[in-house]
N, C-alpha and C positions, 0 to 999 in steps of 0.2 A: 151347169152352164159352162161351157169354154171359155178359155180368157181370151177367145176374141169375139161372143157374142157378146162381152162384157162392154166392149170396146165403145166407146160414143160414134158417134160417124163424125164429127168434128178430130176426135183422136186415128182413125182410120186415115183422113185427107189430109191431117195434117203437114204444111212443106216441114222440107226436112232443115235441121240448124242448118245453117249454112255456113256458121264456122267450121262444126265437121264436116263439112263436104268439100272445104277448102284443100286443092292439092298440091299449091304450091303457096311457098311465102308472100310472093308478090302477090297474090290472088288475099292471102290472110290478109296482108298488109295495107290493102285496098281495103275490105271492111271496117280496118280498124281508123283508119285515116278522115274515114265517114263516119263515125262510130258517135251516137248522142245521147246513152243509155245514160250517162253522169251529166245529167242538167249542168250541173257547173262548172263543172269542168270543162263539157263543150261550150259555155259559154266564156269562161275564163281564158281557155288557151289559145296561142296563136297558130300551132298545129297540132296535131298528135305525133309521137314518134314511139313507132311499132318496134324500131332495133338496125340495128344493124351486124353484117359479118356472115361470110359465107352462108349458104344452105344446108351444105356437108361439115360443120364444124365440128370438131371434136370436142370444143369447150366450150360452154356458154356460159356467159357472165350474166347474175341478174340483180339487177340495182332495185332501190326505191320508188322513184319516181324521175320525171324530165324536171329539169331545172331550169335558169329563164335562159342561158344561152342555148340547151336543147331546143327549148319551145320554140326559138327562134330559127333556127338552123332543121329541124328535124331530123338531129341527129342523137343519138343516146352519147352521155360522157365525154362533150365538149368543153369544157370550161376548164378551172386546175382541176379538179378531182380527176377528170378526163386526162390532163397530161402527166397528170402521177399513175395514173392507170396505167397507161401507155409505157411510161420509164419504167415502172415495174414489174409490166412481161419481160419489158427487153435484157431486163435484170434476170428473168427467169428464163430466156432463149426462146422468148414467144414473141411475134410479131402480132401487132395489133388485126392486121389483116386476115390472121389466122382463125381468129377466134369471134365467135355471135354475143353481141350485148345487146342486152336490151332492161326492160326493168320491170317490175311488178304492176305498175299502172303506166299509161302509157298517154297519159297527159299532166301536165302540169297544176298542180292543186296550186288555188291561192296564197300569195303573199310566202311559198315553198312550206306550209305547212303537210304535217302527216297525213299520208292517205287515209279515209274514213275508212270501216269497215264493209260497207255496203260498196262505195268504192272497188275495193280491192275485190272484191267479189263477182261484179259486173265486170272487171277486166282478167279474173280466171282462166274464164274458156279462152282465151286468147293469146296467153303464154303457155297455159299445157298443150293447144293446138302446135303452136311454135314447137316447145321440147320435141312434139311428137314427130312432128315432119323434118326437124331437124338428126333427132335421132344420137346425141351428143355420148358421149363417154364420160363427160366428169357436166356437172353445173355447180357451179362459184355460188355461192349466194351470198351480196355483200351489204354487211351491215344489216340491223336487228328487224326491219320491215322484211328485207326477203325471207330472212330467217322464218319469222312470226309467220310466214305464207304456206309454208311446207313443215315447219312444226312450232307449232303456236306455242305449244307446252316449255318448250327452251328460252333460254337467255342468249344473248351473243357473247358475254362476258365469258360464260362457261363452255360451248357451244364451238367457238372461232377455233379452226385448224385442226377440228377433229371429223374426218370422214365417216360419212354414212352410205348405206345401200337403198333405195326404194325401186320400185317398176316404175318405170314410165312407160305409156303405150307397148307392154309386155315384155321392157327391154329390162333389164337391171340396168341400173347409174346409179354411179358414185356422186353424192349430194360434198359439196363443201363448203363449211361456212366459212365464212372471213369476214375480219375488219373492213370497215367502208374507207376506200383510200380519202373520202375527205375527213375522215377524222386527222392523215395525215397531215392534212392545210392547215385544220385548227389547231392543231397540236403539236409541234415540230419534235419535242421529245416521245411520241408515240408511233414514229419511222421507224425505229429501229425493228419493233415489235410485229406490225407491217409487215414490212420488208421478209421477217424470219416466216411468218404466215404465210407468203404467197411461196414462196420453195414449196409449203405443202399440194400446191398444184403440180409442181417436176415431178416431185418425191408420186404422187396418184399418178400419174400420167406413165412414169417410167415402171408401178407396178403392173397399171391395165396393158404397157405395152410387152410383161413377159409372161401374161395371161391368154395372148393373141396369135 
């Protein structure tokens, strides 16, 4: 028997995801803005924020989760951690407007605890759709949740400021982890540390561009 008279005729009509059919961000972005797969989360938040920063960017930044003035704003990375973000492209010759942030879930968990597992999983297809249409050369991953997203098996402790390779959507990208800049709010003697980590974004960026 062929594998398509195997096929149910339920499996034959079925529509297609329509997150991959999605071919532009704004179009993603629309989904996810509707998006009520996480009962509580669509109940808890005051909107969803999908990201923000170019279509064509060449870096993406990918956070944890929206926090309460995200939630409020719909914006990723507005609060301090957001303006230490900010100061510490411009520390590394990046303008904010440069580059796509967004974050591993894309609503706001209660009381800003840790995304569940089941969580992060239901908001997957919706940042590898992102990577994909986006098409970036390096993605940041900041702090131990993005980490745990793309390699579970790692610590961030060990992990932060060492560059890796994966495909994305058949592309090679340079993966990089980093400290989460709000650790630098909580911690003011762990700036300096920081600070020497994100250079590993110039230091990638200035090899992909003698590979080009």
């Amino acid at each position: 028997m062929s594998d398509l008279t195997e096929l149910s005729q339920g499996d034959l009509f079925a529509p297609p995801d329509p997150i991959i059919t999605c071919k532009t961000l704004a179009e993603l972005h629309g989904l996810i803005q509707a998006c009520t797969k996480c009962e509580e989360l669509a109940e808890y938040r005051t909107r969803a924020v999908p990201g923000a920063g170019p279509a064509d960017a060449r870096v993406v930044f990918v956070g944890e989760a929206p926090g309460r003035w995200e939630d409020q704003k719909g914006e990723p990375f507005v609060g301090d951690a957001g303006a230490y973000l900010t100061e510490l492209l411009e520390k590394i010759g990046l303008e904010r407007a440069q580059v796509f942030i967004t974050n591993v879930i894309k609503c706001r968990p209660p009381e800003n605890r840790s995304p569940k597992a089941p969580e992060m999983e239901s908001c997957a297809p919706y940042l590898e759709r992102q990577l994909a249409l986006i098409k970036p050369d390096l993605v940041v991953l900041l702090g131990r949740v993005a980490l745990e997203r793309f390699y579970p098996k790692e610590k961030i402790t060990e992990a932060a400021a060492v560059p890796r390779r994966r495909t994305v959507g058949g592309r090679e990208v340079v993966f990089l982890p980093l400290l989460h800049p709000a650790f630098g709010i909580r911690r003011q003697d762990l700036k300096p540390e920081i600070e020497r980590q994100f250079w590993k974004i110039r230091e990638a960026l200035d090899e992909l561009a003698t590979r080009t």
